[in-house]
TIKOLDO-649382 format. One record per residue: y, z, x of N, C-alpha, C in turn; residue in one letter. Coordinates in pm, whole numbers, padded with zeros to 5 digits, always signed. Layout:
YZXYZXYZXA;...
***
This chain:
+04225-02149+00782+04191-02007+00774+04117-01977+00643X;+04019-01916+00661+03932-01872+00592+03967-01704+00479X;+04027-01717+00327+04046-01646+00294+03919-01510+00279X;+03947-01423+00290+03846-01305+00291+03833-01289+00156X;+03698-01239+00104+03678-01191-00068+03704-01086-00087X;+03792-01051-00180+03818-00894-00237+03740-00849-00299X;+03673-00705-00199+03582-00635-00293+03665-00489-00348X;+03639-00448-00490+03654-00350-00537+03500-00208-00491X;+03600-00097-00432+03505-00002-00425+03597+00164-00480X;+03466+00179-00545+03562+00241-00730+03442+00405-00688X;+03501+00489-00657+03460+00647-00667+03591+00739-00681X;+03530+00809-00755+03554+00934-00828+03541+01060-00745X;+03670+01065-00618+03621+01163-00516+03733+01102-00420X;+03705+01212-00312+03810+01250-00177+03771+01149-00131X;+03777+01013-00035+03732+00906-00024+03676+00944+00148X;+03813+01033+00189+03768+01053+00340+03656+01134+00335X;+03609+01246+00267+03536+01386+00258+03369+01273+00210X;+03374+01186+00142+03284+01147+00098+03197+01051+00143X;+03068+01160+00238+03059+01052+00353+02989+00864+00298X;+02883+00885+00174+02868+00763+00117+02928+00670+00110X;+03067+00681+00036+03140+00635-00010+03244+00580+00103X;+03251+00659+00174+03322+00656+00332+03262+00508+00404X;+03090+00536+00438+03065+00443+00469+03051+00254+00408X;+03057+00243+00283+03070+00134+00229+03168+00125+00248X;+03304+00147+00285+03400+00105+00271+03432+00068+00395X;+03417+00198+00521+03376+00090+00664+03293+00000+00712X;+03185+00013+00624+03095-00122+00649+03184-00258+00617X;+03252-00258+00479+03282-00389+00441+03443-00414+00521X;+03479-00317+00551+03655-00386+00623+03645-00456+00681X;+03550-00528+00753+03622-00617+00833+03564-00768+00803X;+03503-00752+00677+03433-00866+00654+03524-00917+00500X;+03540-00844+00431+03601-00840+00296+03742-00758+00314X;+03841-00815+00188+03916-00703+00168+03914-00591+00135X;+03920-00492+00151+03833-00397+00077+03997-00310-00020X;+03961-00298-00161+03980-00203-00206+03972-00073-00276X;+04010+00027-00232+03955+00154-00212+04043+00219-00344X;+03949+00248-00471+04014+00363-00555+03957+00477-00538X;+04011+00599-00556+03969+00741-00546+04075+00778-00553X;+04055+00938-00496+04098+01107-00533+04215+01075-00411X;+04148+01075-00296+04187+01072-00130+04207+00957-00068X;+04276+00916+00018+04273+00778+00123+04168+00767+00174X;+04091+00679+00226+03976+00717+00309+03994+00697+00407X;+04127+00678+00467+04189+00721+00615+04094+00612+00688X;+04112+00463+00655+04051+00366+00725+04143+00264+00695X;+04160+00171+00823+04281+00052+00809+04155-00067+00842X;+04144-00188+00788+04255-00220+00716+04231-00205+00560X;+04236-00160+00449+04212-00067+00360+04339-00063+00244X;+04343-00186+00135+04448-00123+00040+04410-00007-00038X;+04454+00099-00042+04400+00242-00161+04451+00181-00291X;+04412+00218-00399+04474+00302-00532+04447+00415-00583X;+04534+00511-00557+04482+00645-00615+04509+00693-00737X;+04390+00739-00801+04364+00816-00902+04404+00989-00919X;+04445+01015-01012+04486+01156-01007+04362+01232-01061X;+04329+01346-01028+04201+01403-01092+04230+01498-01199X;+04319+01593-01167+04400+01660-01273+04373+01642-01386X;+04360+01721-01538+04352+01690-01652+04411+01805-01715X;+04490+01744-01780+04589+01845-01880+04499+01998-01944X;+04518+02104-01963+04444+02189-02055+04396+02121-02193X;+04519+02116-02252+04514+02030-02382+04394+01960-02396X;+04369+01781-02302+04283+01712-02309+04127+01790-02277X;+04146+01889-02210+03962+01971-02182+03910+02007-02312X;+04000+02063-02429+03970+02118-02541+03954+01981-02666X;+04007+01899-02593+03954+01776-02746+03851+01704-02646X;+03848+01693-02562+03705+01658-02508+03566+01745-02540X;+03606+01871-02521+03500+01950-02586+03434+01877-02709X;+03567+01910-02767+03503+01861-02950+03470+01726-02995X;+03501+01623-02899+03413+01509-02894+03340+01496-02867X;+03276+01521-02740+03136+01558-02718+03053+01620-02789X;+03099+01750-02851+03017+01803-02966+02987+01746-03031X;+03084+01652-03120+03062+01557-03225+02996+01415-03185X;+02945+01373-03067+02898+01278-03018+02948+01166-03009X;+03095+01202-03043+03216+01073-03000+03204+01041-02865X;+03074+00985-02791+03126+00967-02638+03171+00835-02643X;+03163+00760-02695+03301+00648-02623+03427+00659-02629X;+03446+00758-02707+03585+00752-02740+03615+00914-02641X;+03536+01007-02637+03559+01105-02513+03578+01014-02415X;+03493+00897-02358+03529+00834-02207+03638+00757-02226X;+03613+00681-02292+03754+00584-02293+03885+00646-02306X;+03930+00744-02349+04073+00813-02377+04072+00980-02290X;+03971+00971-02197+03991+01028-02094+04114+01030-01938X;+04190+01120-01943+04322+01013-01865+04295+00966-01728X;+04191+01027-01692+04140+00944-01564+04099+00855-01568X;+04001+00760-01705+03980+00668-01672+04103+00543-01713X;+04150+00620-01841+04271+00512-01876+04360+00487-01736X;+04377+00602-01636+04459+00553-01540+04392+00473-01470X;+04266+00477-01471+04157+00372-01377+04261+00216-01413X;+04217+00219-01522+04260+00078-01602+04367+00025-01557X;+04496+00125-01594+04606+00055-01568+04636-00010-01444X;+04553+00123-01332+04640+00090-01205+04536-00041-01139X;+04430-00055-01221+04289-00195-01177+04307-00331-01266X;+04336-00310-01413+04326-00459-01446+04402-00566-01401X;+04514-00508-01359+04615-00635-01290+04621-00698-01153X;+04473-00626-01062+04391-00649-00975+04319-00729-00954X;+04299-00835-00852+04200-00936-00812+04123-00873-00743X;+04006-00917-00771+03888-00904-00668+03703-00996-00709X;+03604-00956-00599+03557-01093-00650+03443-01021-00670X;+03446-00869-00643+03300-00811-00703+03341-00654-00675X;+03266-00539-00742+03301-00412-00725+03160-00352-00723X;+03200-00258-00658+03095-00157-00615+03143+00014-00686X;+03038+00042-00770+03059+00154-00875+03028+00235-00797X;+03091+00356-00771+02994+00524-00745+03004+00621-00853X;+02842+00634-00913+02794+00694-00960+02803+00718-01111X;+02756+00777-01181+02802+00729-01291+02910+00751-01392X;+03003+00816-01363+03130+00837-01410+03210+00709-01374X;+03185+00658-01286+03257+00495-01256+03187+00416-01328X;+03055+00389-01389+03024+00333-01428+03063+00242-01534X;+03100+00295-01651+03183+00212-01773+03280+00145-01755X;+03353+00213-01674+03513+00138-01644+03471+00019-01527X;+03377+00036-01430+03367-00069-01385+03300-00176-01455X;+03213-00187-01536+03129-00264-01627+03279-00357-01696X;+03346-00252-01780+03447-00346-01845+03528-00418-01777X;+03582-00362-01588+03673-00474-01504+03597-00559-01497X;+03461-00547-01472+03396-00656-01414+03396-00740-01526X;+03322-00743-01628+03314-00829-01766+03470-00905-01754X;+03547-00825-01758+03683-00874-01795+03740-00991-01685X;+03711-00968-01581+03714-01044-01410+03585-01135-01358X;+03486-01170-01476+03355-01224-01436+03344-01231-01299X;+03334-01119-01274+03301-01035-01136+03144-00982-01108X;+03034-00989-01019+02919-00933-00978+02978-00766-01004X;+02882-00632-01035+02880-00488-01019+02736-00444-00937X;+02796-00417-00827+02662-00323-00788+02681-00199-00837X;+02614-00108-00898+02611+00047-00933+02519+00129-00838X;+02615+00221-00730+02534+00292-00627+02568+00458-00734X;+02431+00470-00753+02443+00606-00845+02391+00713-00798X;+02445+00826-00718+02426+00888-00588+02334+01023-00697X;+02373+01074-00799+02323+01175-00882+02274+01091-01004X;+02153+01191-01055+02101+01147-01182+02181+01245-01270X;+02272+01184-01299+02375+01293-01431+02280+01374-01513X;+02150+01282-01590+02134+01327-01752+02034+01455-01654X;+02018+01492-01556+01952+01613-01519+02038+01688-01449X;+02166+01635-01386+02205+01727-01303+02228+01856-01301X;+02276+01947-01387+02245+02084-01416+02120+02070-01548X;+02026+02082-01530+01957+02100-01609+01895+02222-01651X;+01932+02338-01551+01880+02481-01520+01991+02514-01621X;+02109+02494-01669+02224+02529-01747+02215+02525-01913X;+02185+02607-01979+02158+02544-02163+02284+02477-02203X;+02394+02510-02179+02492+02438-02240+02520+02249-02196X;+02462+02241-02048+02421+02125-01989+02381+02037-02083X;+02228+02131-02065+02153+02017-02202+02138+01996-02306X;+02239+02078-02380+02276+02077-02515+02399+01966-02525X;+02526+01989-02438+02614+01882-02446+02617+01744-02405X;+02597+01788-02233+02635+01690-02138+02540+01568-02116X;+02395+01615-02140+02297+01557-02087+02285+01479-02237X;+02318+01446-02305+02309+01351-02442+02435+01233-02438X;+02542+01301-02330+02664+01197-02301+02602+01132-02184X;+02509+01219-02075+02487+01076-02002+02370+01022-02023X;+02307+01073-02140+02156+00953-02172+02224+00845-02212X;+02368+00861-02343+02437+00715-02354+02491+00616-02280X;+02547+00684-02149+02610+00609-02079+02535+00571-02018X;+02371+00613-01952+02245+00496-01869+02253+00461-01934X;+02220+00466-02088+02129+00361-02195+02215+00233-02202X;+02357+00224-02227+02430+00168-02279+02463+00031-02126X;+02534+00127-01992+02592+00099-01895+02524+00028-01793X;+02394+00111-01765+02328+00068-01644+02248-00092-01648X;+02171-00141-01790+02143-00231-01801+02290-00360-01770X;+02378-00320-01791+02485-00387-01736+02535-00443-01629X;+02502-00375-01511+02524-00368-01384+02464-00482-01344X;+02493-00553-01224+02400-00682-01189+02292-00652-01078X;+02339-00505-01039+02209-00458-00888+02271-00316-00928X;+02155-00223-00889+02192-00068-00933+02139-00015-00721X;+02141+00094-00742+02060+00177-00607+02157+00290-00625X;+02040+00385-00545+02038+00530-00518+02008+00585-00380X;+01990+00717-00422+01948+00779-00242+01809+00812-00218X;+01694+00759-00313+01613+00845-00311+01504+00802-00364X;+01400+00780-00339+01287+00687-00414+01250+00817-00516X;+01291+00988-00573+01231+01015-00688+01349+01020-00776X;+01471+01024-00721+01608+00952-00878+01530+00788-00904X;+01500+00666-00823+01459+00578-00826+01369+00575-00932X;+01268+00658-00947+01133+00632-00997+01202+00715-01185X;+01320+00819-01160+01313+00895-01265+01442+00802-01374X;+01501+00675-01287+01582+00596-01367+01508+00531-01454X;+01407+00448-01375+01298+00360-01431+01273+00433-01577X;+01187+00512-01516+01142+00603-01676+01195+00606-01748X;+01369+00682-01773+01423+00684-01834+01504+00572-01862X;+01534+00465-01812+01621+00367-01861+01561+00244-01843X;+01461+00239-01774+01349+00105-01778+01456-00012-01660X;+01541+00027-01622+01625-00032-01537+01571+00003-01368X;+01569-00079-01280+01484-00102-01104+01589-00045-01057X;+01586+00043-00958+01658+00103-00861+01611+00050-00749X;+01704+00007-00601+01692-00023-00471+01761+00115-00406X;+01638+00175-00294+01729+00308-00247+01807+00268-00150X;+01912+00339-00149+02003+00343+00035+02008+00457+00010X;+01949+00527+00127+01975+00683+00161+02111+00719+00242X;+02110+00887+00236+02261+00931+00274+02242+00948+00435X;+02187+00869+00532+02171+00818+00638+02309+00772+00725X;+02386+00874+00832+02489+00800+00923+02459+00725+00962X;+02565+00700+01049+02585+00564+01162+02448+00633+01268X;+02426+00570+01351+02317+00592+01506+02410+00631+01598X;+02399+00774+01647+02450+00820+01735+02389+00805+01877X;+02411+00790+01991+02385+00764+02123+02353+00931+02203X;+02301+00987+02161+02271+01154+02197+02085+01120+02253X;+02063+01292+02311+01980+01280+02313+01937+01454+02315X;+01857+01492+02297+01776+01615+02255+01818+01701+02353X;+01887+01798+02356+01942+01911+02448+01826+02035+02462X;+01803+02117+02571+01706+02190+02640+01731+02308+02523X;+01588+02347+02483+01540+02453+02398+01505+02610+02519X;+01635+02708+02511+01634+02824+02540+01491+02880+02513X;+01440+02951+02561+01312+03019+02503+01323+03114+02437X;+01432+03207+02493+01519+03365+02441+01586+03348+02415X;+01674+03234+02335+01773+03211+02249+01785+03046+02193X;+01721+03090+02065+01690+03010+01970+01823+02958+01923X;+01890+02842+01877+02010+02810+01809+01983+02717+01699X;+02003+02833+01529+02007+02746+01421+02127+02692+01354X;+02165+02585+01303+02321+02559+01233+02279+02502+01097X;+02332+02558+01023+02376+02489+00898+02508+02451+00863X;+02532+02357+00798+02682+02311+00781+02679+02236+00685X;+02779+02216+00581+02809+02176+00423+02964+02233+00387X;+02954+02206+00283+03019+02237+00180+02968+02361+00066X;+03062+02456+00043+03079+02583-00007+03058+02594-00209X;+02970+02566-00228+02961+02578-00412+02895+02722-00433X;+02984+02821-00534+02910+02887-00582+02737+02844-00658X;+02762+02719-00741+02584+02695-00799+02513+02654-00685X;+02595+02670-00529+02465+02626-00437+02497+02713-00311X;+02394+02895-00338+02453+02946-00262+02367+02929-00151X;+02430+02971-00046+02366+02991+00135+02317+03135+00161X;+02334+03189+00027+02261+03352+00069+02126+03381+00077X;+02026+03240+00111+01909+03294+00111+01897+03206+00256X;+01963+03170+00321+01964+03161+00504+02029+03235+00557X;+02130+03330+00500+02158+03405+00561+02093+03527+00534X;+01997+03593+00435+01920+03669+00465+01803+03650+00520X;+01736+03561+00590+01631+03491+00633+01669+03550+00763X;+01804+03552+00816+01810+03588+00945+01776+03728+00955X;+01757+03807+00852+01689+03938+00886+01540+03958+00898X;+01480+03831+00894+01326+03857+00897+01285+03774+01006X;+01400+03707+01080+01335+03642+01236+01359+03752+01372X;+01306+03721+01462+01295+03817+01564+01416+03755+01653X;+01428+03816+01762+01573+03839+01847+01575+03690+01898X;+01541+03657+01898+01512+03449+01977+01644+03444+01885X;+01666+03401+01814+01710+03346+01707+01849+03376+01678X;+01957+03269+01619+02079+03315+01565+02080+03194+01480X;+02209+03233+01426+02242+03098+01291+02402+03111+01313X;+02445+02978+01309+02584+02936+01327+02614+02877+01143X;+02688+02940+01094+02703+02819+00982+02867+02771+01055X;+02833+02618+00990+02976+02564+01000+02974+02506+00862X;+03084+02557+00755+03079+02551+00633+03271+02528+00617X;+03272+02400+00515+03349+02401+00442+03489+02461+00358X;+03580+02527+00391+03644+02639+00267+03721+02536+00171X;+03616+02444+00110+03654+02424-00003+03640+02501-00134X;+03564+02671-00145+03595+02763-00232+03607+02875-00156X;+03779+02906-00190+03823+02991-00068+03723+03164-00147X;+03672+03178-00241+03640+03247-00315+03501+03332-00241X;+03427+03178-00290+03291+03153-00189+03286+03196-00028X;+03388+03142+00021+03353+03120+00156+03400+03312+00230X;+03552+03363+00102+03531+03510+00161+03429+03581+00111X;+03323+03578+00053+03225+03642-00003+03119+03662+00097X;+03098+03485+00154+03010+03466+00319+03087+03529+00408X;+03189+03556+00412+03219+03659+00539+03170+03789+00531X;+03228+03821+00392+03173+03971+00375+02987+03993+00432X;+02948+03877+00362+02788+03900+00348+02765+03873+00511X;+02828+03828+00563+02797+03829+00729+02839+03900+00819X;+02944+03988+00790+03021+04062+00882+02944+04135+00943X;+02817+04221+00900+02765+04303+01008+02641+04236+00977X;+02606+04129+00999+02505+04068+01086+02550+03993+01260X;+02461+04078+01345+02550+04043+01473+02456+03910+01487X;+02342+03829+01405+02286+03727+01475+02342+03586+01392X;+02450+03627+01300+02542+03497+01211+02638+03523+01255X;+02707+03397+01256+02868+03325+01280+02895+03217+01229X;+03018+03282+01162+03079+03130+01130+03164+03080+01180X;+03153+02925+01197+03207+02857+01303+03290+02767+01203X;+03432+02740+01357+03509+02597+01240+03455+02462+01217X;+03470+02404+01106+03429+02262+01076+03460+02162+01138X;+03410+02085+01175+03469+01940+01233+03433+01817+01146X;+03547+01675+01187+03577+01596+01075+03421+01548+01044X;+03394+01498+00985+03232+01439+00946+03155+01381+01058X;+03289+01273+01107+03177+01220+01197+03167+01238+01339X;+03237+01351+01355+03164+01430+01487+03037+01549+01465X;+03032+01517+01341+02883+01624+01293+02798+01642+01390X;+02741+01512+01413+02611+01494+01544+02636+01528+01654X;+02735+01476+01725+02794+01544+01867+02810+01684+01849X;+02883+01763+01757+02891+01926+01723+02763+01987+01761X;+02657+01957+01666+02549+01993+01629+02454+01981+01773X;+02481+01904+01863+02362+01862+01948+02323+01949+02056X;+02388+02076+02037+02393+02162+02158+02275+02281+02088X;+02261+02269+01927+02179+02335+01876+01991+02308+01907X;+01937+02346+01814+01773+02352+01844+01744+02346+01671X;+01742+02406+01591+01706+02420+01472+01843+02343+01377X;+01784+02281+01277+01890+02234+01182+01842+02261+01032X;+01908+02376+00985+01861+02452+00849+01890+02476+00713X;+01830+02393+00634+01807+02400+00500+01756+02443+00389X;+01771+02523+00258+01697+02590+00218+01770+02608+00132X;+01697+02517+00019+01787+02470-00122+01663+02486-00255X;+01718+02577-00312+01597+02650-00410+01647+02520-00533X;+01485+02506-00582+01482+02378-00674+01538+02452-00817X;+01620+02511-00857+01680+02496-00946+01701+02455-01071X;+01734+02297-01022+01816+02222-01136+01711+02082-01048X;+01686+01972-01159+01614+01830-01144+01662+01798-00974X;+01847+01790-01024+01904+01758-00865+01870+01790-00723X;+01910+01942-00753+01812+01953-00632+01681+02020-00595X;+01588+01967-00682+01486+01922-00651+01436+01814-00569X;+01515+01757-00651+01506+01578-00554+01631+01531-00487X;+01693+01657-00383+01768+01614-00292+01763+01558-00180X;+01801+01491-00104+01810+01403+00063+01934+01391+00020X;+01959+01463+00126+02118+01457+00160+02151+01451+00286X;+02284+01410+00258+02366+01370+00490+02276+01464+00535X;+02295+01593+00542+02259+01674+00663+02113+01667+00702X;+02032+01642+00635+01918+01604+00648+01941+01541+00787X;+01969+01383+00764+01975+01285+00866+02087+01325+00953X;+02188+01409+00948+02247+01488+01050+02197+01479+01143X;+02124+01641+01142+02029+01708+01204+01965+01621+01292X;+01914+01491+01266+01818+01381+01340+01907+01349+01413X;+02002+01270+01412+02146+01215+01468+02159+01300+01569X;+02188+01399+01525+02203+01544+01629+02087+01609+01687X;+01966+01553+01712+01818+01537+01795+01803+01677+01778X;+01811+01748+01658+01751+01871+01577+01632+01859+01542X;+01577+01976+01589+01422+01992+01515+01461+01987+01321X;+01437+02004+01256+01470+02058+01101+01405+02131+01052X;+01429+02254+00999+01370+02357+00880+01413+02309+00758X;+01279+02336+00666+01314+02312+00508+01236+02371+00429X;+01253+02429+00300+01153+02448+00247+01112+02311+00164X;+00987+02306+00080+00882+02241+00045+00997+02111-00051X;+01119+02050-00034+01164+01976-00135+01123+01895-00136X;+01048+01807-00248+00951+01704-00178+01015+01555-00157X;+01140+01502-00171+01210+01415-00103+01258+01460+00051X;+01288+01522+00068+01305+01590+00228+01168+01622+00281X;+01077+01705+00270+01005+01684+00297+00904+01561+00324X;+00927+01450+00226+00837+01354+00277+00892+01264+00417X;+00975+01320+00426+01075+01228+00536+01039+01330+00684X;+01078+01420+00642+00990+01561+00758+00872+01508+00835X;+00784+01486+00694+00651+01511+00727+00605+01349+00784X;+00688+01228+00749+00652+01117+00788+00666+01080+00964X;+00816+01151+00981+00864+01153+01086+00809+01244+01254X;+00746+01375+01141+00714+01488+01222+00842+01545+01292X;+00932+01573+01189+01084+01582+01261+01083+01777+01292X;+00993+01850+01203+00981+01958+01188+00936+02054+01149X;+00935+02212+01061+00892+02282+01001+00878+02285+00810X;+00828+02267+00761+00868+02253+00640+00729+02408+00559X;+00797+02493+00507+00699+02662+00439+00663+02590+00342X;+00515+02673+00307+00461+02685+00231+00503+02669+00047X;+00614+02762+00088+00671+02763-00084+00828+02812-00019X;+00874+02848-00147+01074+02803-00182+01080+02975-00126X;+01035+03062-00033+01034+03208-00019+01109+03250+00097X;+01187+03273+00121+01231+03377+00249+01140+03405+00382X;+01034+03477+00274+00905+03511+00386+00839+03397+00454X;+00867+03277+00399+00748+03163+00404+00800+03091+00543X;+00924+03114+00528+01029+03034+00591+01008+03116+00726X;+01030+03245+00740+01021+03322+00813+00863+03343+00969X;+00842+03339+00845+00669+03286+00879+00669+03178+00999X;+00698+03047+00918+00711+02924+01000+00794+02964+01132X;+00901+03019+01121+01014+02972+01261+01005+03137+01346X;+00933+03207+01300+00856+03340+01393+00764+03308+01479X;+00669+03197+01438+00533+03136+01492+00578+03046+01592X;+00728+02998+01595+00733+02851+01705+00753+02905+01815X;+00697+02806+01912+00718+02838+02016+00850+02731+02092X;+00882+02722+02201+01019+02700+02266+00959+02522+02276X;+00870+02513+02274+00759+02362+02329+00738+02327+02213X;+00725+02344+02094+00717+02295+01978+00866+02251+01944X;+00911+02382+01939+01071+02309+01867+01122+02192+01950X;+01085+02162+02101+01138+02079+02170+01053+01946+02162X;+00941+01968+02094+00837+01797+02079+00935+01760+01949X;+00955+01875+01816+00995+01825+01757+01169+01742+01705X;+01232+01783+01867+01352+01742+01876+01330+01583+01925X;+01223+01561+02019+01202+01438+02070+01158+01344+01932X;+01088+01397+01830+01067+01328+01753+01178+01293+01698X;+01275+01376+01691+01442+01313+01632+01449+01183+01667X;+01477+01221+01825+01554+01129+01931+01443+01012+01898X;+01320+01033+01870+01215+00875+01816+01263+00807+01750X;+01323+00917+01642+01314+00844+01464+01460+00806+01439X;+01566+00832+01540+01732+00842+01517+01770+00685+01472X;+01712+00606+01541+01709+00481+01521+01728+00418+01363X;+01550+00442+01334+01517+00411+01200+01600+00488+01119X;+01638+00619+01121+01678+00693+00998+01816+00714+01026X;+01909+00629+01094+02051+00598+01043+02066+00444+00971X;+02178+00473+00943+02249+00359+00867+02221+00209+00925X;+02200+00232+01008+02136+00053+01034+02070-00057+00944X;+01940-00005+00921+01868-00016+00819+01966-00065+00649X;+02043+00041+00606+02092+00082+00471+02223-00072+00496X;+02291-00063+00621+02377-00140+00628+02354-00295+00644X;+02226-00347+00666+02170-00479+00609+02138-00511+00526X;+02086-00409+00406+02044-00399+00316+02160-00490+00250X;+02190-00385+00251+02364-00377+00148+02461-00521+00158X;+02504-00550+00313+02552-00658+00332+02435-00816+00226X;+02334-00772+00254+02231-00874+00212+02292-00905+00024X;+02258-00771-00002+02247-00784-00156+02443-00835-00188X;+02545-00758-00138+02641-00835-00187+02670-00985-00112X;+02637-01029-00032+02601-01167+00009+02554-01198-00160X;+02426-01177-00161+02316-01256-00292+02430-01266-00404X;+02492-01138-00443+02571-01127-00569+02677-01211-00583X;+02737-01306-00483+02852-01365-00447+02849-01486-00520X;+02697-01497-00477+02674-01618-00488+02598-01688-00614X;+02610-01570-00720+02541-01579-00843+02628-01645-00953X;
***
C-alpha cells in the first residue's frame, strides 16, 4: 500500500463559505491527505481540520496599532495570537508541502515550510498593499506592512498564483516575483440556458453583504428599467446591519426581492431559471478595480447572460466570450441604457454563449493546472 502525501492547506477564513479555498481542498482529498487549517470546517471528509480562533483580545488591537505605527512589523506579525496559535497547533505536524492563502498566511507558512523542508505554493487571492487604497489611513499604515511582507515573503515561496492576470502583472511590478493565474472559476455544471420571457425579464444578484461594498447602485438601477424587468437579490446576512438597511431600501420597490441563500454549490442550479446575472462594482479601491470574482463565472455555470459595468478584468472575459452587456462607464444611466435596448433574442444568443463557454470557464482548466504544478513541487 501506497502511503498518500500530506498536504498542508493554510487559510485565514470560514473554510466551508470560502469557495477558493473550498475547492483546493476538494480537489486534493482524494489524492493526498489533506490538511485543512482555518476559521470553519470545510465540511469535506476525508479531511483532518485544525482550527484557528479568529478572535483577538481588545488589549492586543491597541499594541498592534502602535507597532505598526512604529514599523515593528515583524514583531506586530509574529506575536499576533492568531498566528502564534498557527504555530503551535502546525509545528508538531507532518506534511510534505503546503499551500498558503493569501497573504496573511504567508509568513507563517514560509517559516513551517523552511522548518519542514517542505515545497510552498502561495495562492494570493488579494493584492493587500492596495486593497483599500481609497482609505488614507490604509495607506498611511497598512499598505507599508504589506509592501514588507511581499518584499520580504513572496520571493520565498517556491510557486506563487492569483486570480487574475492584472494582480499578476501588478505583483511583478511591485515585487519583481512571476505570478501563474487560477481564476475564481467553479466546478462545470451540466445545465443548459432556460427560455427568455419577453415581458418578464429575470435579473439576480447574489454575494455577500459588506458595508465598503454596497448593492445600492443595482438596486436603484431598477428604477430606470422599464416593466420587462425585476431583480431578485439572493444575498448573504453576514451584516445583519447591512442586510436590514437592504430591506428598508427595497421595501417599496414592487420590482426587487429578496430571496433566501443557498449553500454555494447549488448557486448554478438556483440561478438557472434566471436571464440576466448582475454586477456593478464601482472601482473604488485598486481591488476592485481588478476584480473577477465566483459570481462572474456563476452566472456562466448558470447559462446567464451577464451585466457589468466597464471592470476591465471582467470585462475582458465578457467581451472575449461574448457572454454579455458590459456600459459605457461606472453610471446608473449607462447601465440602464444597455439592458432598456435588449431585446428577448439578444439576451437569449447571449445565454447560449454561456452554455458555449461553461466548459472552458469552469474549474477544469484551473484543476490541471494545479494538480500539475504540485506534482512538479514534489518532486523538487
Amino acid at each position: 500500500m501506497v502511503l498518500k502525501k500530506k498536504l498542508l492547506i493554510l487559510s485565514y477564513s470560514d473554510l466551508h463559505r470560502d469557495p477558493r479555498v473550498w475547492r483546493q481542498i476538494n480537489m486534493f482529498k482524494e489524492s493526498y491527505k489533506v490538511i485543512a487549517a482555518g476559521y470553519q470546517h470545510p465540511e469535506l471528509e476525508p479531511v483532518e481540520f485544525i482550527k484557528i480562533h479568529k478572535k483577538r483580545p481588545m488589549w492586543w488591537k491597541l499594541i498592534s496599532m502602535i507597532r505598526v505605527v512604529l514599523h515593528k512589523y515583524e514583531t506586530y506579525y509574529w506575536s499576533t495570537p492568531i498566528i502564534q496559535e498557527t504555530l503551535n497547533n502546525l509545528q508538531s505536524i507532518k506534511f510534505d508541502a503546503i499551500i498558503a492563502n493569501d497573504m496573511k498566511a504567508l509568513p507563517v507558512a514560509v517559516k513551517l515550510a523552511e522548518e519542514k523542508k517542505v515545497p510552498l505554493l502561495a495562492d494570493i487571492h488579494e493584492y493587500k498593499p492596495r486593497h483599500y487604497d481609497h482609505l488614507w489611513y490604509f495607506r498611511v499604515f497598512e499598505k507599508p506592512f504589506w509592501m514588507h511582507i511581499g518584499k520580504k515573503y513572496l520571493p520565498m515561496a517556491t510557486k506563487r498564483t492569483t486570480v487574475c492576470e492584472g494582480l499578476a502583472n501588478e505583483f511583478f511590478k511591485d515585487f519583481q516575483q512571476p505570478f501563474d493565474v487560477i481564476t475564481n472559476a467553479p466546478d462545470y455544471y451540466n445545465l443548459s440556458p432556460s427560455e427568455v420571457d419577453s415581458t418578464s425579464i429575470r435579473i439576480i444578484h447574489h454575494g455577500s453583504l459588506h458595508s465598503p461594498r454596497p448593492i445600492d447602485d443595482m438596486i436603484y438601477l431598477m428604477d430606470n428599467l422599464d416593466s420587462r424587468f425585476s431583480l431578485d437579490l439572493m444575498m448573504l446576512e453576514n451584516d445583519i446591519n447591512e442586510y436590514n438597511r437592504i430591506v428598508r431600501l427595497t421595501k417599496s420597490r414592487k420590482n426587487i426581492r429578496l430571496i433566501e441563500p443557498v449553500p454555494m454549490l447549488e448557486i448554478p442550479e438556483k440561478i438557472n431559471d434566471y436571464d440576466i446575472g448582475l454586477f456593478m462594482l464601482r472601482p473604488n479601491s485598486f481591488s476592485y478595480r481588478m476584480a473577477l470574482p465566483n459570481k462572474l463565472f456563476e452566472f456562466v455555470q448558470g447559462r446567464l447572460m451577464t451585466a457589468i459595468w466597464p471592470s476591465p478584468e471582467m470585462k475582458k472575459v465578457v467581451d472575449e466570450y461574448n457572454l454579455g452587456a458590459v456600459s459605457n462607464n461606472f453610471s446608473i444611466e449607462s447601465m440602464a441604457i444597455v439592458l432598456n435596448n435588449l431585446t428577448a433574442d439578444q439576451i437569449m444568443e447571449y445565454k447560449q454563449n454561456a452554455h458555449k463557454s461553461a466548459k472552458i470557464l469552469s474549474y477544469d482548466s484551473n484543476r490541471e493546472k494545479m494538480i500539475t504544478w504540485l506534482e512538479e513541487l514534489l518532486k523538487l
